[in-house]
C-alpha positions as CSV (number, residue, x, y, z in Angstrom):
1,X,33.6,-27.8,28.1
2,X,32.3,-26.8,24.5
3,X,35.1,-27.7,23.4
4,X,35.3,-31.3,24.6
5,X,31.4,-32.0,23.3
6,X,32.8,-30.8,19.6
7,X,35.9,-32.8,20.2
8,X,33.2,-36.1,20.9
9,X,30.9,-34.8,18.4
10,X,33.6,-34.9,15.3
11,X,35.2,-38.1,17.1
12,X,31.8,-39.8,16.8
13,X,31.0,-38.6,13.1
14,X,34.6,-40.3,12.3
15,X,33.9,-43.4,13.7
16,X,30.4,-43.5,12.5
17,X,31.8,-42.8,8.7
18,X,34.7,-46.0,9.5
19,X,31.7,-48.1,10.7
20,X,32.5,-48.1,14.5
21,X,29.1,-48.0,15.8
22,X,29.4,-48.5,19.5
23,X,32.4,-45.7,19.6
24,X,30.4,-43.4,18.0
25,X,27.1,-44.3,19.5
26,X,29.3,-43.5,23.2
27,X,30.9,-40.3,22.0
28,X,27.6,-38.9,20.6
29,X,25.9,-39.3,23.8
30,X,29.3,-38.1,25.8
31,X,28.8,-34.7,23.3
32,X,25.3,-34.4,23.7
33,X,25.5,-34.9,27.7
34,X,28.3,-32.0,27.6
35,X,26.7,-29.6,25.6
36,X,24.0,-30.0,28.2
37,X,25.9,-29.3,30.9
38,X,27.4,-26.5,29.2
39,X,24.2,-25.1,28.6
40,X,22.7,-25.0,32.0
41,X,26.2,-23.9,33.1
42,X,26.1,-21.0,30.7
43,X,22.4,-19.9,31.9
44,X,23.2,-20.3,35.4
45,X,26.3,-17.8,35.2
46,X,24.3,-15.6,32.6
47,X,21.3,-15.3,35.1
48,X,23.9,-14.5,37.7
49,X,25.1,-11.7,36.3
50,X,22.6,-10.0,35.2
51,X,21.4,-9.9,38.6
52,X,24.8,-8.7,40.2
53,X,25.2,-6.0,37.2
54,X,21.5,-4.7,38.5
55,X,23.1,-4.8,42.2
56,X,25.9,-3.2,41.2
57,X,24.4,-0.3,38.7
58,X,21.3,-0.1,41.0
Protein backbone atom coordinates (compact mmCIF):
# COMPACT_ATOMS: atom_id res chain seq x y z
CA UNK A 1 0.00 0.00 0.00
CA UNK A 2 3.07 2.31 0.57
CA UNK A 3 3.99 1.48 -2.41
CA UNK A 4 0.93 2.60 -4.44
CA UNK A 5 0.81 6.20 -2.44
CA UNK A 6 4.64 6.72 -3.71
CA UNK A 7 3.62 5.43 -7.09
CA UNK A 8 0.58 8.43 -7.03
CA UNK A 9 2.86 10.68 -5.20
CA UNK A 10 5.68 10.69 -8.16
CA UNK A 11 2.75 10.23 -10.80
CA UNK A 12 1.27 13.45 -9.45
CA UNK A 13 4.68 15.51 -9.21
CA UNK A 14 5.01 14.45 -13.10
CA UNK A 15 1.98 15.64 -14.11
CA UNK A 16 2.10 18.71 -12.02
CA UNK A 17 5.81 19.58 -13.69
CA UNK A 18 3.86 18.88 -17.54
CA UNK A 19 1.08 21.19 -16.37
CA UNK A 20 -1.75 18.57 -15.83
CA UNK A 21 -3.37 20.07 -12.91
CA UNK A 22 -6.52 18.00 -12.38
CA UNK A 23 -4.31 14.59 -12.75
CA UNK A 24 -2.09 15.56 -10.29
CA UNK A 25 -4.43 17.35 -8.08
CA UNK A 26 -6.39 13.51 -8.08
CA UNK A 27 -3.26 11.43 -7.65
CA UNK A 28 -2.07 13.71 -4.72
CA UNK A 29 -5.06 13.26 -2.89
CA UNK A 30 -5.29 9.29 -3.94
CA UNK A 31 -1.34 9.27 -2.20
CA UNK A 32 -2.25 11.25 0.64
CA UNK A 33 -5.58 9.11 1.36
CA UNK A 34 -3.16 5.84 1.06
CA UNK A 35 -0.53 6.76 3.16
CA UNK A 36 -3.33 7.34 5.62
CA UNK A 37 -4.61 4.18 5.44
CA UNK A 38 -1.34 2.76 5.58
CA UNK A 39 -0.65 4.44 8.65
CA UNK A 40 -3.59 3.53 10.72
CA UNK A 41 -3.04 0.05 9.27
CA UNK A 42 0.48 -0.01 10.45
CA UNK A 43 -0.54 1.26 14.15
CA UNK A 44 -3.35 -1.13 14.35
CA UNK A 45 -1.09 -4.30 13.57
CA UNK A 46 1.87 -2.57 15.67
CA UNK A 47 -0.51 -2.21 18.72
CA UNK A 48 -1.58 -5.79 18.06
CA UNK A 49 1.41 -7.20 18.57
CA UNK A 50 2.81 -5.81 21.10
CA UNK A 51 -0.02 -6.95 23.10
CA UNK A 52 0.16 -10.66 21.81
CA UNK A 53 4.14 -10.70 22.30
CA UNK A 54 3.13 -9.62 26.21
CA UNK A 55 0.59 -12.69 26.02
CA UNK A 56 2.92 -14.77 24.72
CA UNK A 57 6.25 -13.84 26.96
CA UNK A 58 3.96 -13.17 29.98
Amino acid sequence: MLRLAILFLILGLVAAVLGFGGIAGASFAIAKFLFWIFLVIFLVFLVLGLVAARKVSG
